[in-house]
C-alpha positions as CSV (number, residue, x, y, z in Angstrom):
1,X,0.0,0.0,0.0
2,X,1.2,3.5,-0.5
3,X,2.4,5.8,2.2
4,X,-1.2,8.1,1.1
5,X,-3.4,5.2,1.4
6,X,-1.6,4.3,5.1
7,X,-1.3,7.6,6.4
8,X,-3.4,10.3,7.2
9,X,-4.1,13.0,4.8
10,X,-3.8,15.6,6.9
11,X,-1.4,14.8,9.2
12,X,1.2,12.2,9.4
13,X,-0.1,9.6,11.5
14,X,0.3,6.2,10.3
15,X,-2.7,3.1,9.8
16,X,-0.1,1.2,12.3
17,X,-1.0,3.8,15.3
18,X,-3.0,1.7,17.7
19,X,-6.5,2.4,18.3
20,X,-6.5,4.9,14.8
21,X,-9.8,5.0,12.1
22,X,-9.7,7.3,8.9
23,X,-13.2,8.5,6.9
24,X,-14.0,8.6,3.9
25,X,-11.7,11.2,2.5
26,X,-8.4,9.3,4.5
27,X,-8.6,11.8,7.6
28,X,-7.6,9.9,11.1
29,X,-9.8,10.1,14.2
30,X,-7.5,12.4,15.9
31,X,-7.7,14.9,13.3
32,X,-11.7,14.5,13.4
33,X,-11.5,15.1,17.1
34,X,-13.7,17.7,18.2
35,X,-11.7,21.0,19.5
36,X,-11.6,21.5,23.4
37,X,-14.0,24.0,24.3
38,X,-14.8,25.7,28.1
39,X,-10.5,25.7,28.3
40,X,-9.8,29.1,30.4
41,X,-8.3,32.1,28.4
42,X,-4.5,32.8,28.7
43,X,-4.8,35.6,31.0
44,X,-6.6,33.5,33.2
45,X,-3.7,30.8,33.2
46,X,-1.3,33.3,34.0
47,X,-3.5,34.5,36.8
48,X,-3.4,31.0,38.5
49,X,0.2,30.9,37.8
50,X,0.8,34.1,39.5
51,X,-1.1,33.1,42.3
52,X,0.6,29.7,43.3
53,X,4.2,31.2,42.2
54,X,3.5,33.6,45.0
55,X,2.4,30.9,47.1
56,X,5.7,29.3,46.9
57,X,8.0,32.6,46.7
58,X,10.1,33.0,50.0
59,X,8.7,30.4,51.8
60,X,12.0,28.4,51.7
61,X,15.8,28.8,50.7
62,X,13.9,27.9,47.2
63,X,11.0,28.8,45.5
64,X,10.8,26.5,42.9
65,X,12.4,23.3,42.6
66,X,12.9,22.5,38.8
67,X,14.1,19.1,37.3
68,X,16.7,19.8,34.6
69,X,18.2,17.5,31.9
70,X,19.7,19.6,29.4
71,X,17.1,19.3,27.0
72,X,14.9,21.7,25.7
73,X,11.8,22.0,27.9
74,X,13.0,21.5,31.6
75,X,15.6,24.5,30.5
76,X,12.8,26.5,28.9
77,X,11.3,25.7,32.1
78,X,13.9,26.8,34.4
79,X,14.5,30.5,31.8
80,X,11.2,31.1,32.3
81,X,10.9,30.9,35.9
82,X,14.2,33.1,36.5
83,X,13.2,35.8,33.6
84,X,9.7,36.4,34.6
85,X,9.9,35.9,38.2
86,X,13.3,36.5,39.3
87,X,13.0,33.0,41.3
88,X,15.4,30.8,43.8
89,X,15.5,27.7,41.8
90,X,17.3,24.3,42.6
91,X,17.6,22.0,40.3
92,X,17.4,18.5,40.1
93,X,19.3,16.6,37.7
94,X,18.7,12.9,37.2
95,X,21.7,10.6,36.1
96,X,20.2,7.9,34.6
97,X,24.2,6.9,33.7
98,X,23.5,7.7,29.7
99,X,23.2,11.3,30.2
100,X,24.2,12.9,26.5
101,X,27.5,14.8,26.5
102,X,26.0,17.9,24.8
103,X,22.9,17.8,27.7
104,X,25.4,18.0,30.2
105,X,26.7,20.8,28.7
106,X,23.5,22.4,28.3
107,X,22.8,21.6,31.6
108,X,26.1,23.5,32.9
109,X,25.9,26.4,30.8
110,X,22.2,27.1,32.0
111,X,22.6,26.9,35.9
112,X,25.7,29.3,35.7
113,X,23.7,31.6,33.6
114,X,21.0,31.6,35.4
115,X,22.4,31.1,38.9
116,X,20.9,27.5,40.1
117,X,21.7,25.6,42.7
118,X,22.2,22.0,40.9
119,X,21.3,18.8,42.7
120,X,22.6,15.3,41.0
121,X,20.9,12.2,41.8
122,X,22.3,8.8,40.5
123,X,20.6,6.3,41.4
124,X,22.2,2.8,42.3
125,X,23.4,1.3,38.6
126,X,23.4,-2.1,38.8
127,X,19.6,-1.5,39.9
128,X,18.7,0.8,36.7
129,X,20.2,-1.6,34.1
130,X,18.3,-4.2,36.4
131,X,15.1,-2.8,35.7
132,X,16.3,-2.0,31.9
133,X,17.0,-5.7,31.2
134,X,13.5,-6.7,32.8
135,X,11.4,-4.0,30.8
136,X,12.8,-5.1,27.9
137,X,12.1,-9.0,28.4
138,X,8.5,-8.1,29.2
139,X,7.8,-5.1,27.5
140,X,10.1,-4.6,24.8
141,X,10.6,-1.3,25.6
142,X,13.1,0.3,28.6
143,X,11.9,3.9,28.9
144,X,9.0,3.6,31.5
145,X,11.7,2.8,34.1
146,X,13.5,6.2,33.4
147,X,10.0,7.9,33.3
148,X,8.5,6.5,36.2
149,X,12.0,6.7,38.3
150,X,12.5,10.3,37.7
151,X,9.2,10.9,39.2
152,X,9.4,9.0,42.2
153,X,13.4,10.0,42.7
154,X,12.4,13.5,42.9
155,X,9.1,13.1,44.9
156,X,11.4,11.5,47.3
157,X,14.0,14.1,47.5
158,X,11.2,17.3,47.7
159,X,9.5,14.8,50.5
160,X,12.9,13.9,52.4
161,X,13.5,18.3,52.4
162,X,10.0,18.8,53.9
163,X,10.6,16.6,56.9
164,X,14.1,17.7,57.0
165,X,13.3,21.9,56.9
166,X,9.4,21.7,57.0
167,X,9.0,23.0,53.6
168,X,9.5,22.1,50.0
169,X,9.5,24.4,47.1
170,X,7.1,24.0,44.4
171,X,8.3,21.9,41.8
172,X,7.8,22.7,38.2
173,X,7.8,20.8,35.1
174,X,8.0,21.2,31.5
175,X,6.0,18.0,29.9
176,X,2.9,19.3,27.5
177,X,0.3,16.7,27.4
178,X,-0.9,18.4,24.0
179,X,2.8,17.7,22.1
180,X,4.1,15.1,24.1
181,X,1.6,12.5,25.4
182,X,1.0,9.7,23.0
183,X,-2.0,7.6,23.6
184,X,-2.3,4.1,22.8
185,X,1.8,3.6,23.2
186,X,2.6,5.7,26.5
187,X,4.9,3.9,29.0
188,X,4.1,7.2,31.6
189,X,1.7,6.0,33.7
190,X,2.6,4.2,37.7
191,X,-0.3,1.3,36.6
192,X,1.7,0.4,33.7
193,X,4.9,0.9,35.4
194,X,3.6,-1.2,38.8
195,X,1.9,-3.5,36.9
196,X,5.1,-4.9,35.1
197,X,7.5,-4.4,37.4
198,X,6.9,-7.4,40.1
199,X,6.8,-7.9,43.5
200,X,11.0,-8.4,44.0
201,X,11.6,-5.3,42.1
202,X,9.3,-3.3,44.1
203,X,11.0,-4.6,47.0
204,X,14.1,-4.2,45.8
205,X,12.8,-0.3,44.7
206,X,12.0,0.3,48.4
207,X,15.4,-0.6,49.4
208,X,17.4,2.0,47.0
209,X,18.7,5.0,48.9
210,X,17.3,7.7,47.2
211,X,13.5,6.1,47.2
212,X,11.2,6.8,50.2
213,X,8.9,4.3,50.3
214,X,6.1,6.3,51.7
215,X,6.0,7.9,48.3
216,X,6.1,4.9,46.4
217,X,3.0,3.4,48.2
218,X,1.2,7.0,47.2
219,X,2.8,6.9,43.6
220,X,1.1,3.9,43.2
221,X,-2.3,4.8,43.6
222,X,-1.7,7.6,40.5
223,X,-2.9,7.4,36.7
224,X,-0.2,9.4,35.5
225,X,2.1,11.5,37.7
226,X,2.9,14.2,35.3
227,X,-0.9,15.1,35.6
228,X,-0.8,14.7,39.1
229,X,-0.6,18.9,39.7
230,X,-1.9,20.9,42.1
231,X,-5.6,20.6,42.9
232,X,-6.3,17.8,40.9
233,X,-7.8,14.6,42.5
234,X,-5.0,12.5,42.1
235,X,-2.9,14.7,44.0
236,X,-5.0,15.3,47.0
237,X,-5.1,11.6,47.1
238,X,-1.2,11.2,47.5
239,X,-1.7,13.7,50.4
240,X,1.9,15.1,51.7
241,X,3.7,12.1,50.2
242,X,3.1,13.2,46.9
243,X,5.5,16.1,45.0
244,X,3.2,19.0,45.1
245,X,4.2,20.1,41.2
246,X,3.0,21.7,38.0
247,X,3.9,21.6,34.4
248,X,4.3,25.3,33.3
249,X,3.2,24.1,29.6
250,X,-0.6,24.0,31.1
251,X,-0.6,28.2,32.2
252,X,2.0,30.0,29.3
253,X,2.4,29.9,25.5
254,X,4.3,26.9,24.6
255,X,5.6,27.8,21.3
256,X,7.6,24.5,20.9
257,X,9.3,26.2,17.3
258,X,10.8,29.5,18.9
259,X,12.0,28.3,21.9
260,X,15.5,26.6,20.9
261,X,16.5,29.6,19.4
262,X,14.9,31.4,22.6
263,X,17.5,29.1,24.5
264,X,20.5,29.4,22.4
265,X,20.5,33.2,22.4
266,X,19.5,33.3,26.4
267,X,21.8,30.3,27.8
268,X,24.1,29.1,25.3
269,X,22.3,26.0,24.7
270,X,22.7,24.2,21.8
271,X,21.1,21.2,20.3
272,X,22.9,18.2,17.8
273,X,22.8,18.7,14.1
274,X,20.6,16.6,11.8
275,X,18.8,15.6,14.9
276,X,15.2,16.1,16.2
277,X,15.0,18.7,19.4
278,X,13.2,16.0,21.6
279,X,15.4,14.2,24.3
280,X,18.8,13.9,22.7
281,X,19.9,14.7,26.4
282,X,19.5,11.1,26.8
283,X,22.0,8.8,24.6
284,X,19.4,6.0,24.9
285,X,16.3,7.5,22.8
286,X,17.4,6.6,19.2
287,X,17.3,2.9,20.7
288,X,13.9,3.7,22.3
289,X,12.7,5.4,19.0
290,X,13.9,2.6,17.0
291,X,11.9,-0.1,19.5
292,X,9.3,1.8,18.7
293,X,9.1,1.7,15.3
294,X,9.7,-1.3,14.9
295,X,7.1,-2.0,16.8
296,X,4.1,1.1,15.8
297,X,5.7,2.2,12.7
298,X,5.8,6.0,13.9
299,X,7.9,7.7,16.2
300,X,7.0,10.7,19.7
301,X,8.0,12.9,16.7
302,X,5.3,12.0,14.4
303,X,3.0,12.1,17.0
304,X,4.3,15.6,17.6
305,X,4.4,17.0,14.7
306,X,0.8,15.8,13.3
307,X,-0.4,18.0,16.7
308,X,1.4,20.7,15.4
309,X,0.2,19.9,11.6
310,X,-3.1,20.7,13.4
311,X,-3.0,23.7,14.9
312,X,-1.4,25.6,12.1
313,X,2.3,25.5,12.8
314,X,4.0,23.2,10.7
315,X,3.1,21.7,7.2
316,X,2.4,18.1,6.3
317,X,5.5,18.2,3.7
318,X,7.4,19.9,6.2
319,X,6.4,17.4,8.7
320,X,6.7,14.7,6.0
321,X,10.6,15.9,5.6
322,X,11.2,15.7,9.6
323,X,10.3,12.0,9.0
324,X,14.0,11.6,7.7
325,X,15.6,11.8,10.8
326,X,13.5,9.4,12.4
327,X,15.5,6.3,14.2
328,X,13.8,3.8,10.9
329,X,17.7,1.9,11.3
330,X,19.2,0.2,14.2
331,X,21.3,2.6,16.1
332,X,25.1,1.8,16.8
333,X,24.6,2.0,20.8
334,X,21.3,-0.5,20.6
335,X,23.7,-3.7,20.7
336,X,26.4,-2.4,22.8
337,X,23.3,-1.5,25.4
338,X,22.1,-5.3,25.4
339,X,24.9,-6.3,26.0
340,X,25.6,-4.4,29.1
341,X,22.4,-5.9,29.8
342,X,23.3,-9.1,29.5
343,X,20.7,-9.4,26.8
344,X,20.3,-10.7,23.2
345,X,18.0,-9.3,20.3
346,X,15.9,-12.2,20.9
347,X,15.4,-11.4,24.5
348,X,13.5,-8.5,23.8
349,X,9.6,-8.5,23.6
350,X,8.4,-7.2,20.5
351,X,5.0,-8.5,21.4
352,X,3.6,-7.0,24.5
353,X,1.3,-3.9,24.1
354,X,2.7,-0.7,25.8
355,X,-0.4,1.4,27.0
356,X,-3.2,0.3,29.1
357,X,-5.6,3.8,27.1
């Protein structure tokens, strides 16, 4: 079949995309969605970001606690907070031991500019590429342990400062649910995490010295903690155990095209050529691009990009184009990371079904 009887006419998603149905004229479900009506203006937004900014401001030795990889959003994130409010930020930095060379860089050049205390956290190794190895037995994918242990690392660290001082800064995020989540193959949510990771793991979890346990019990009542903000449901429900956060992507303008060159002016901060601006902090996500491809046949960028083929921002042959730097070929690192596994290709699941929605 060809690519414009498999893809979507107006966007770029493929037939493969779980869950997706095209009319008549080839359109796909998501572009036929209706648009989200009753959503409060951008003034208003602001407003409510004002107000719990203010909340948090001077409360603490930090304001805002902000965790920071070197990519493009948590340092949008972290520019923001400092330009338009002047804040006390710490950041937290997450080793996952395949940090990128030029994320690190990033990641340097932006708290000296901007004057942030940095907090590393690096977790126990042996354990990450423990969890790695059984993700990608049962799952074929690796990348819910690194999304689901950032969370609970850092809810355990803003919990540990609260009993420690009595207060913990509000902690900020820059994850848009709009551009970045990706229904019917997201590895985000604690179910889907919990679910697969087994009762000696979870044990074992407990035990690591950066985890507080308390917050893994209340992690695991919640959907999907980067929805878990401030006056939502789920996060009354995780009471004081729980990270009390927002993602700044929900209250400003998120122009996702302007702000690269927003952060390479501002910071210094610089991305690799020839490559996508999503996550090449992390050395790992051509190998997690190219699991899922193999797997769906589309990558987060094409997902991305047919949002912003909707609202007016990019083109479908500009999209189209951006397809070419997609991870279609196994990537150099993919074997060389099995290995340190102890893994072969063949160990991998390319069967299992990655989303519970």
């Amino acid at each position: 079949m060809s690519e414009e009887t498999t893809r979507c006419k107006k966007c770029i998603l493929p037939g493969s995309y779980p869950g997706i149905h095209f009319n008549e004229e080839g359109i796909c479900s998501y572009c036929l969605m209706p648009v989200e009506e009753g959503r409060p203006s951008e003034k208003e937004l602001k407003a409510k970001l004002d107000k719990m900014i203010h909340a948090s401001r001077g409360k603490g030795k930090y304001d805002v606690a902000v965790g920071l990889s070197g990519g493009k959003d948590s340092s949008y994130v972290a520019y923001y907070l400092k330009k338009e409010y002047g804040l006390k930020i710490l950041g937290v930095n997450f080793d996952n031991g395949y940090r990128s060379e030029i994320a690190v860089r990033n990641l340097e050049a932006l708290v000296n500019k901007l004057a942030i205390d940095l907090v590393t956290i690096r977790p126990n190794q042996t354990f990450m590429k423990k969890l790695y190895a059984h993700f990608l037995r049962k799952q074929g994918e690796f990348c819910s342990v690194c999304n689901n242990m950032g969370y609970l690392l850092m809810g355990s660290f803003m919990y540990a400062q609260k009993l420690s001082t009595g207060f913990a800064p509000l902690g900020v995020g820059g994850w848009s649910k709009k551009y970045e989540y990706q229904p019917g193959v997201s590895v985000t949510s604690m179910p889907y995490f919990f679910r697969n990771l087994g009762e000696e793991l979870l044990t074992e979890l407990i035990a690591q010295p950066f985890i507080e346990e308390k917050v893994v019990r209340s992690y695991m009542r919640l959907d999907d903690p980067r929805q878990a903000q401030i006056g939502t449901s789920e996060q009354k429900e995780s009471h004081e155990h729980a990270l009390g956060f927002i993602q700044l992507p929900d209250y400003v303008h998120w122009d996702l095209m302007k702000m690269p060159q927003i952060l390479k002016k501002e910071v210094g901060w610089n991305q690799p050529p020839n490559t996508h601006d999503s996550h090449f902090d992390c050395t790992l996500f051509p190998s997690k691009e190219y699991l899922k491809i193999k797997r769906y046949g589309l990558t987060q960028e094409t997902i991305k990009n047919s949002v912003l083929i909707r609202e007016g921002l990019m083109t479908r042959e500009e999209a189209l184009d951006r397809m070419k730097l997609e991870q279609t070929d196994e990537p150099d690192d993919y074997n060389l990371f099995l290995k340190e596994l102890g893994l072969s290709r063949e160990d991998v699941n390319q069967e299992a079904e990655w989303s519970t929605r």
